[in-house]
DSSP file (Angstrom, degrees, kcal/mol; ACC not computed):
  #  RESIDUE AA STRUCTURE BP1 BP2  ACC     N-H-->O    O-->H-N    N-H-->O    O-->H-N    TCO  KAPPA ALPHA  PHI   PSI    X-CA   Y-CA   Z-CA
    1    1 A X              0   0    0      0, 0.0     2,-0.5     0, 0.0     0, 0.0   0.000 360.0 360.0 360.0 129.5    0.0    0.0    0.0
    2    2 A X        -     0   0    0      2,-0.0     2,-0.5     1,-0.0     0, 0.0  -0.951 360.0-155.8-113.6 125.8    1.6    3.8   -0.8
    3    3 A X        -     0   0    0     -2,-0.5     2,-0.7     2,-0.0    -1,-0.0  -0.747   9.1-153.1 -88.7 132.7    0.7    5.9    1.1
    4    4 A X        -     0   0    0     -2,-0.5     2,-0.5     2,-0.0    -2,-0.0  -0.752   7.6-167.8-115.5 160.4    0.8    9.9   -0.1
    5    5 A X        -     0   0    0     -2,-0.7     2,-1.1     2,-0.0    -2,-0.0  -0.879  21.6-129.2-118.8 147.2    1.0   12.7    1.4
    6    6 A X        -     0   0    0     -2,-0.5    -2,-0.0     1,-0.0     2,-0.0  -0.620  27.5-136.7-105.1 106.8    0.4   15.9    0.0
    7    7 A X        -     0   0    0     -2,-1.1     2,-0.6     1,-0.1    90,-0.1  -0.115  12.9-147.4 -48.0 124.4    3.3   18.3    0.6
    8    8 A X        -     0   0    0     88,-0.1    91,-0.1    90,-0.0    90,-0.1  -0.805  17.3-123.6 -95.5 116.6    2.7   22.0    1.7
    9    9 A X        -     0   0    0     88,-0.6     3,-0.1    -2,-0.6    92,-0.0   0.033  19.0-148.9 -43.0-179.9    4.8   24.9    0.8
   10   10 A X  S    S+     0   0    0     88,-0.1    90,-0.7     1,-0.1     2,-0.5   0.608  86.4  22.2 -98.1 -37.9    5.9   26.5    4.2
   11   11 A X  E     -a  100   0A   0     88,-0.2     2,-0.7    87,-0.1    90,-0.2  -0.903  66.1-176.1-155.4 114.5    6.0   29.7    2.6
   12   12 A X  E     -a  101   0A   0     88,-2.6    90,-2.2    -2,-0.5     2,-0.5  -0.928  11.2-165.5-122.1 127.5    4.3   30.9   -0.5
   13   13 A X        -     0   0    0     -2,-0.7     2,-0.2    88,-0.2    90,-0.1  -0.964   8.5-169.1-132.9 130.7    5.0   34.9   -2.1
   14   14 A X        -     0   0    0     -2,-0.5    90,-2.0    88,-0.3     2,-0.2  -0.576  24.9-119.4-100.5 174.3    2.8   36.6   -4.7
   15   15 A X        -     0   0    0     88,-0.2    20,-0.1    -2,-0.2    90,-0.1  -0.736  20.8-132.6 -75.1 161.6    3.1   39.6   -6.8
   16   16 A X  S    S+     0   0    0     -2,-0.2    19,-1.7    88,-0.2     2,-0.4   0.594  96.0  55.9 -78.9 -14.1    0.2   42.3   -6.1
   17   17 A X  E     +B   34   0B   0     17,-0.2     2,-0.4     2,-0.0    17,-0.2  -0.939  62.3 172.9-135.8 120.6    0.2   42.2  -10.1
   18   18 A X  E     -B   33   0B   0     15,-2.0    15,-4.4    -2,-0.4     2,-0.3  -0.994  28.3-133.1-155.7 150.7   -0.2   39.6  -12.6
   19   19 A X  E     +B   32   0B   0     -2,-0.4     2,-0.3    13,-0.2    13,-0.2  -0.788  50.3 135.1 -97.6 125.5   -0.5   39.6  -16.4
   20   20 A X  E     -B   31   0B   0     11,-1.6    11,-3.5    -2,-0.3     2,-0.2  -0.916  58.2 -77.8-165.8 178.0   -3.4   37.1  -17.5
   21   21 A X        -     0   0    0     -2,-0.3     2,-0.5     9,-0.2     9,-0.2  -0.664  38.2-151.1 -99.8 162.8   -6.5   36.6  -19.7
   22   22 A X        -     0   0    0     -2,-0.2     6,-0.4     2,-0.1     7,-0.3  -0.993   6.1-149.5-154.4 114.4   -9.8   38.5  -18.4
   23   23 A X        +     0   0    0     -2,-0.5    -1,-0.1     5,-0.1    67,-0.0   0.538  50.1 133.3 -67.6 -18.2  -12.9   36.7  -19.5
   24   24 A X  S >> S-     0   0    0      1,-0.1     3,-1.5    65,-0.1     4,-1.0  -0.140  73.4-113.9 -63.8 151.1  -15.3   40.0  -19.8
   25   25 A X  T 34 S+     0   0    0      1,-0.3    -1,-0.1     2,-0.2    -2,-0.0   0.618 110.6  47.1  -6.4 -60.4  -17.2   41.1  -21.9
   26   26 A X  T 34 S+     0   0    0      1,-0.1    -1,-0.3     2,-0.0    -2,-0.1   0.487 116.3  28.6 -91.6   6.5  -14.9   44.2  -22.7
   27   27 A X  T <4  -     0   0    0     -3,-1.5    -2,-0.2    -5,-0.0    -4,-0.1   0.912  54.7-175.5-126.8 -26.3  -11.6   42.8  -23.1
   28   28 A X     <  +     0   0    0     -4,-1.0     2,-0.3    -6,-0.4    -5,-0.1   0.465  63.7  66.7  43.3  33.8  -11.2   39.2  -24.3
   29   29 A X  S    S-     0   0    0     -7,-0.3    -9,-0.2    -9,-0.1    -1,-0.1  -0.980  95.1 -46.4-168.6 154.6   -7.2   39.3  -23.8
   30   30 A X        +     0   0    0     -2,-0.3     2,-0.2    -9,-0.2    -9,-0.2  -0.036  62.6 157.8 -27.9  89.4   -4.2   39.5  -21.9
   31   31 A X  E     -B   20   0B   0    -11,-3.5   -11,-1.6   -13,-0.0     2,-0.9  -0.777  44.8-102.0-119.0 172.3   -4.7   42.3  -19.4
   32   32 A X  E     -B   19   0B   0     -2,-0.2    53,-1.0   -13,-0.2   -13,-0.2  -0.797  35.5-158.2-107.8 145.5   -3.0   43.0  -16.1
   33   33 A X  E     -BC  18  84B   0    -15,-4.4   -15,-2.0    -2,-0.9     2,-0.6  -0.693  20.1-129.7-107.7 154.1   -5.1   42.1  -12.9
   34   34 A X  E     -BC  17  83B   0     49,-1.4    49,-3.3    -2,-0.2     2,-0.2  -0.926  33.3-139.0-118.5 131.1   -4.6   43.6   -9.8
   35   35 A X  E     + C   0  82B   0    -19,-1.7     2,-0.4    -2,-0.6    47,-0.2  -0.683  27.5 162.9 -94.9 118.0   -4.3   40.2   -6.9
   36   36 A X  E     - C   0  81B   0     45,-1.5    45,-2.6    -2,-0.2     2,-0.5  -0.956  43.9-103.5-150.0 162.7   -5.7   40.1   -3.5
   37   37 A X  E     - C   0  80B   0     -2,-0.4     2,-0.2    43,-0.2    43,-0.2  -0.778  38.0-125.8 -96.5 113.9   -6.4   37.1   -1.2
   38   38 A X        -     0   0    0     41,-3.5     2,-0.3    -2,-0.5    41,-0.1  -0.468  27.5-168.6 -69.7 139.7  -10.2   36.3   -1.2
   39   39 A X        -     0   0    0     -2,-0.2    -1,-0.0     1,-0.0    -2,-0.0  -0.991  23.5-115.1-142.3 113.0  -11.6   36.3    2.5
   40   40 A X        -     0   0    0     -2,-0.3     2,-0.3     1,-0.1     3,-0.1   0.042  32.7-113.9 -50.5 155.9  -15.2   34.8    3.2
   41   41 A X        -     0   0    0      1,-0.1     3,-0.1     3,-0.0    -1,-0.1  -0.635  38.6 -82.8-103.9 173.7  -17.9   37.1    4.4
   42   42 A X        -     0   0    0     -2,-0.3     2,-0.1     1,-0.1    -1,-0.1  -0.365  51.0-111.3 -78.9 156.9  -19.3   36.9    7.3
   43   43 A X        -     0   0    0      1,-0.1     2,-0.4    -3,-0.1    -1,-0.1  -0.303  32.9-116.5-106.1 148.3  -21.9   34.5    7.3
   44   44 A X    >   -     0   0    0      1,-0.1     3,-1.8    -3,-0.1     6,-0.2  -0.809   3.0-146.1-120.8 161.7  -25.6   35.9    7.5
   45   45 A X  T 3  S+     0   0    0     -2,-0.4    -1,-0.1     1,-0.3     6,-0.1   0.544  96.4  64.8 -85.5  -3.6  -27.9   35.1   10.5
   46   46 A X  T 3  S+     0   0    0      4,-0.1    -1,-0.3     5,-0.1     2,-0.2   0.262  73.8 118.0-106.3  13.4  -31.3   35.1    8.1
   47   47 A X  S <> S-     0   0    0     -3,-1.8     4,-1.8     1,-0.1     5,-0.1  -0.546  78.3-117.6 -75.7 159.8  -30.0   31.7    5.8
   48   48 A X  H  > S+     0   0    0      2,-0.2     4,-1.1     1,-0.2     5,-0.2   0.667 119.1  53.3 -70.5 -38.3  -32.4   28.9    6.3
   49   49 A X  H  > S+     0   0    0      2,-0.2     4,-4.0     3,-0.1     5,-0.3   0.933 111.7  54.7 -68.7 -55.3  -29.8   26.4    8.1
   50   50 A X  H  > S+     0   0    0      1,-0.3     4,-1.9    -6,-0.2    -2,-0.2   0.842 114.1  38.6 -18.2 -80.4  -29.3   29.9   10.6
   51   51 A X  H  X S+     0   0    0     -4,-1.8     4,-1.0     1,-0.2    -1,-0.3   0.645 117.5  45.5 -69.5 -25.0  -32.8   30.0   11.3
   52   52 A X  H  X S+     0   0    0     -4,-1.1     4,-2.3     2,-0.2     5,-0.4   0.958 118.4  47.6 -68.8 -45.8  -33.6   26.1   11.7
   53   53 A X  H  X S+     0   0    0     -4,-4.0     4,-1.6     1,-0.2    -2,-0.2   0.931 113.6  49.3 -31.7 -61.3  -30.4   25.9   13.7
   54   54 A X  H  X S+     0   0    0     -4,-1.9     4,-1.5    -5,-0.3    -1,-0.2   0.764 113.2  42.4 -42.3 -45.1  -31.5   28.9   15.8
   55   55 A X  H  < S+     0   0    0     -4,-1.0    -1,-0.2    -3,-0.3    -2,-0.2   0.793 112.9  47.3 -98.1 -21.6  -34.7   27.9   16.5
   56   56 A X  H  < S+     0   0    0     -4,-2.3    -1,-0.2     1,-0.1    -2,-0.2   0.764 109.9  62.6 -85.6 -20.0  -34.1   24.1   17.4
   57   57 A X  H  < S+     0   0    0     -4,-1.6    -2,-0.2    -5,-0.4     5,-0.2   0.980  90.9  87.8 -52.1 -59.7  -31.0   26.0   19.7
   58   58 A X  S  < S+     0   0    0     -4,-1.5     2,-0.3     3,-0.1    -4,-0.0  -0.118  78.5  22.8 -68.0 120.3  -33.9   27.9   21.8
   59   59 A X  S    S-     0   0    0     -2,-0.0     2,-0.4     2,-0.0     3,-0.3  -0.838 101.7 -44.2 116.5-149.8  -35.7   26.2   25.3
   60   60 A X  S    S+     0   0    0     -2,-0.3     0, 0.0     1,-0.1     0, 0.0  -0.722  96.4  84.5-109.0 154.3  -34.2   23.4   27.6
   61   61 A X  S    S-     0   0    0     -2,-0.4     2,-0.2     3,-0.0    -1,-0.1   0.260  76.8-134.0 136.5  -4.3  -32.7   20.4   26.4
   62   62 A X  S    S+     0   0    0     -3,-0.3     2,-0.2    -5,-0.2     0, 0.0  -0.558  72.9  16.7  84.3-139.3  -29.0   21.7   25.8
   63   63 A X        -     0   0    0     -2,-0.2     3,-0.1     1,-0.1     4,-0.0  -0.497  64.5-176.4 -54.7 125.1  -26.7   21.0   22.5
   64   64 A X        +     0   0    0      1,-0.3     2,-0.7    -2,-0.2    -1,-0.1   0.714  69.7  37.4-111.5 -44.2  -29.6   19.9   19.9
   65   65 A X  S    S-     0   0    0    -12,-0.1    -1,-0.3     1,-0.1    -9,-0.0  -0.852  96.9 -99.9-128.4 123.4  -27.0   19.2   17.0
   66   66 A X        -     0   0    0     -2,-0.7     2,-0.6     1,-0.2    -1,-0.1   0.457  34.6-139.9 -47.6 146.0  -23.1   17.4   17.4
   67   67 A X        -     0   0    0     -4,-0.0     2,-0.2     0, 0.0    -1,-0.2  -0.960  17.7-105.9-118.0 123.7  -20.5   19.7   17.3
   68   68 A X        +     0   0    0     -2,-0.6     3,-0.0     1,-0.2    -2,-0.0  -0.303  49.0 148.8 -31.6 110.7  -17.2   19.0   15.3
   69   69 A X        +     0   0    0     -2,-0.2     2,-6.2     1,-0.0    -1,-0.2   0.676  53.0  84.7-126.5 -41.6  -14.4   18.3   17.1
   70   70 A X        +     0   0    0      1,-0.1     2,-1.6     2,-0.0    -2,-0.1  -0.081  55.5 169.2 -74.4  51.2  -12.3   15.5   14.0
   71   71 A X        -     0   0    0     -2,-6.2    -1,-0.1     1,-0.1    -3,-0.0  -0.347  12.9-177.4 -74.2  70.1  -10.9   18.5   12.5
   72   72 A X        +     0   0    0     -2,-1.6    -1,-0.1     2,-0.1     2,-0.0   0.694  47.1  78.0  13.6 -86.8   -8.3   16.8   10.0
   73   73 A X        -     0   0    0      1,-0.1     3,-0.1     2,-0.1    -2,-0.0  -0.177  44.3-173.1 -59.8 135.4   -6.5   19.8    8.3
   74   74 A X  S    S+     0   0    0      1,-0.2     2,-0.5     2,-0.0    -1,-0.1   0.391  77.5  35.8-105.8  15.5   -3.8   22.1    9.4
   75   75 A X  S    S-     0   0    0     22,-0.0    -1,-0.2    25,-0.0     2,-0.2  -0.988  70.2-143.8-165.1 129.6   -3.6   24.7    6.3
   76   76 A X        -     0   0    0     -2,-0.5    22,-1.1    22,-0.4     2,-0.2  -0.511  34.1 -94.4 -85.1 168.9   -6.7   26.0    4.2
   77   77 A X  E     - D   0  97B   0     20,-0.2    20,-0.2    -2,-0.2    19,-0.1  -0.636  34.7-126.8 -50.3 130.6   -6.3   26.6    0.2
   78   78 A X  E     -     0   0B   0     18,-0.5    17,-1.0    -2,-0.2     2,-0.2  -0.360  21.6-168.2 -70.4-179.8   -5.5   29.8   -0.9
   79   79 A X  E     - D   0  94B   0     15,-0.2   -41,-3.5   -41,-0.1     2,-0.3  -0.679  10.5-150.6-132.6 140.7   -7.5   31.5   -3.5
   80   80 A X  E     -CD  37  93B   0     13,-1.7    13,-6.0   -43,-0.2     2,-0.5  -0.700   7.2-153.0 -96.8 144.2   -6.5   34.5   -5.2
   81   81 A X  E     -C   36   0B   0    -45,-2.6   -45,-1.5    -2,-0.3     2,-0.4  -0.970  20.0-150.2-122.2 121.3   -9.3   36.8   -6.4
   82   82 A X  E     -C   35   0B   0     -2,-0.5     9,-3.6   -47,-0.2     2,-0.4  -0.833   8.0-146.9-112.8 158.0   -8.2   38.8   -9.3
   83   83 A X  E     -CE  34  90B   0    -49,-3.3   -49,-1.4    -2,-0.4     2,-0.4  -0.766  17.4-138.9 -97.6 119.0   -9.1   42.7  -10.9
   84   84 A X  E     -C   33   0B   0      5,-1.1   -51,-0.2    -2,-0.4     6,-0.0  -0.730  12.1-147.8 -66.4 130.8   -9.1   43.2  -14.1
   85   85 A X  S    S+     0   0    0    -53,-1.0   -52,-0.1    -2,-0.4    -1,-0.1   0.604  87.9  34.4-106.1 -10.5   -7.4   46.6  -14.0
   86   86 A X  S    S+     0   0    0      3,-0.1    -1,-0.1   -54,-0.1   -53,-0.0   0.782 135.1  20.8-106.4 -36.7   -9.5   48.1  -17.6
   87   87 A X  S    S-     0   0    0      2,-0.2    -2,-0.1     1,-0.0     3,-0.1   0.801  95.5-133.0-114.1  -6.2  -12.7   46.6  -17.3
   88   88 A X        +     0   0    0      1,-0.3     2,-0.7   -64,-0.0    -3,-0.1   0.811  48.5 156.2  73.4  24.8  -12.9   45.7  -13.4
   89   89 A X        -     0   0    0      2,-0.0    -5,-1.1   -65,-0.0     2,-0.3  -0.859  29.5-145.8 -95.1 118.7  -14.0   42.3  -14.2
   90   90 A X  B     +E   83   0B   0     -2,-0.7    -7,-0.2    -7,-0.2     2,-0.1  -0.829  23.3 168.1 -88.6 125.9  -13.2   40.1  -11.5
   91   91 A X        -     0   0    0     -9,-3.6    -9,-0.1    -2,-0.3   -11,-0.1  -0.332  22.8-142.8-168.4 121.0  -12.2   36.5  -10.8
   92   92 A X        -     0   0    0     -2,-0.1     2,-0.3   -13,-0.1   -11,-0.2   0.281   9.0-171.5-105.5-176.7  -11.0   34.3   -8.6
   93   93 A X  E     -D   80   0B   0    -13,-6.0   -13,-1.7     0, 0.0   -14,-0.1  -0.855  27.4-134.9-146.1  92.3   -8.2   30.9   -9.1
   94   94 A X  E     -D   79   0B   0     -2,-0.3   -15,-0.2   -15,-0.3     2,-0.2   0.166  22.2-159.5 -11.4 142.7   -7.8   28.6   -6.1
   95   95 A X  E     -     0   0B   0    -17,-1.0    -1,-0.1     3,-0.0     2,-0.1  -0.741  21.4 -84.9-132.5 173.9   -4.3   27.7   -5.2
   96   96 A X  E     -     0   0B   0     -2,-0.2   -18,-0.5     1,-0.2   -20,-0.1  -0.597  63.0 -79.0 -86.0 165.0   -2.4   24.5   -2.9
   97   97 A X  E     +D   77   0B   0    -20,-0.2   -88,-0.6   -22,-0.1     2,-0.2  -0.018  51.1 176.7 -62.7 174.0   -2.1   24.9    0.3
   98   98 A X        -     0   0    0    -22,-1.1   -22,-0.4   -90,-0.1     3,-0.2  -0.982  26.6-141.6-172.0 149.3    0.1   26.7    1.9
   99   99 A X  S    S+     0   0    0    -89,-0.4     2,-0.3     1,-0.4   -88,-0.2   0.731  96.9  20.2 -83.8 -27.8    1.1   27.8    5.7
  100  100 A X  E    S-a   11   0A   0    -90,-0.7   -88,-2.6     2,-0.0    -1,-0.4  -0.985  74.7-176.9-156.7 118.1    2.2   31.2    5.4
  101  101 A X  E     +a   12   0A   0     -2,-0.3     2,-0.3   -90,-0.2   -88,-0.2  -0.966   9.6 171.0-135.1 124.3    0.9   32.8    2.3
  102  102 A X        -     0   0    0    -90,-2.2     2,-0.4    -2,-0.4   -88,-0.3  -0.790  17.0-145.6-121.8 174.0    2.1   36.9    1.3
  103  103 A X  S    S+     0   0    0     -2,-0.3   -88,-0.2   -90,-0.1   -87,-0.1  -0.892  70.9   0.3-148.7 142.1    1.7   39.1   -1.6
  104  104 A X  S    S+     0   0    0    -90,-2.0   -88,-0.2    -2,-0.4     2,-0.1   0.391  86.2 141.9  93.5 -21.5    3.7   41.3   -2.8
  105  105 A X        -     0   0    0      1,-0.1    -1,-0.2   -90,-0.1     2,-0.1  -0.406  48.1-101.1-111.3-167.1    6.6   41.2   -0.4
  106  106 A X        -     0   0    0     -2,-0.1    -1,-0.1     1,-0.1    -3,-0.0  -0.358  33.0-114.4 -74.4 144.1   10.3   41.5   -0.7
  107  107 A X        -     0   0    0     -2,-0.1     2,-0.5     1,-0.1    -1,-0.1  -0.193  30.8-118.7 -56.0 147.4   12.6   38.7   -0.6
  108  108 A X        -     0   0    0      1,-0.1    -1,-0.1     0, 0.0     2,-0.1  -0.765  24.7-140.3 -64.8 136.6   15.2   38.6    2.7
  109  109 A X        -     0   0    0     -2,-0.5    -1,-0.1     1,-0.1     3,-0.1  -0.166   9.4-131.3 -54.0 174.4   18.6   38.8    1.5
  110  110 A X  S    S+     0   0    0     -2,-0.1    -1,-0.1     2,-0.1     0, 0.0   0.835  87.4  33.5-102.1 -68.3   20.9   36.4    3.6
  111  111 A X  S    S-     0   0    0      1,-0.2     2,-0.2    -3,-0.1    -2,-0.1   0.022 102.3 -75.5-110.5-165.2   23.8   38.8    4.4
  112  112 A X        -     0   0    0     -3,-0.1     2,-0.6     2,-0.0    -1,-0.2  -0.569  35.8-137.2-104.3 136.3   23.6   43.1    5.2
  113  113 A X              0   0    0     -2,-0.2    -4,-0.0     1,-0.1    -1,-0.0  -0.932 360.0 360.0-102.0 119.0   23.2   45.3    2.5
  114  114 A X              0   0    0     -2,-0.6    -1,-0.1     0, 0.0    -2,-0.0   0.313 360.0 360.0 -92.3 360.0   25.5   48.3    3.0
């Protein structure tokens, strides 16, 4: 039996800017898109799982539904949501995981820069 494992960088560096093709409407070519790391929104309290949750939560009887504890994973997936910088056409491109994820900054040198 082989087992695999799926390596994760430690350390993953983006540019804030990256030259790619932009699906819209107005450009249908190679533009540059301006890169930022997509971050869920906050979750809202009026979805239908909320309110069932909510409502079976409310009276005596304690914890109504098991709570997850067999959490598996130490590192999420990135995904980078990119800007189309002419037409503003957005979209975003899942990445591997990764521990420590930047964009944009500069490499250390090893020795002192005089």
């Amino acid at each position: 039996m082989c087992s695999r494992r799926q390596t994760s960088a430690t350390m993953v560096n983006m540019p804030k800017e990256r030259r790619t093709f932009c699906k819209g409407k107005k450009c249908q070519k190679h533009t540059v898109h301006k890169i930022t790391q997509y971050k869920a929104g906050k979750a809202s309290k009026y979805a239908q799982g909320a309110r069932r949750y909510n409502d079976k939560q409310k009276g005596f009887g304690g914890q109504t539904k098991p709570v997850f504890h067999k959490k598996a994973k130490t590192t999420k997936k990135i995904t980078l949501r990119m800007e189309c910088k002419e037409c503003k056409t957005k979209k975003q491109l899942p990445m591997k995981r990764t521990k420590h994820f930047e964009l944009g900054e500069k490499k250390k040198s090893a020795g002192h820069q005089y």
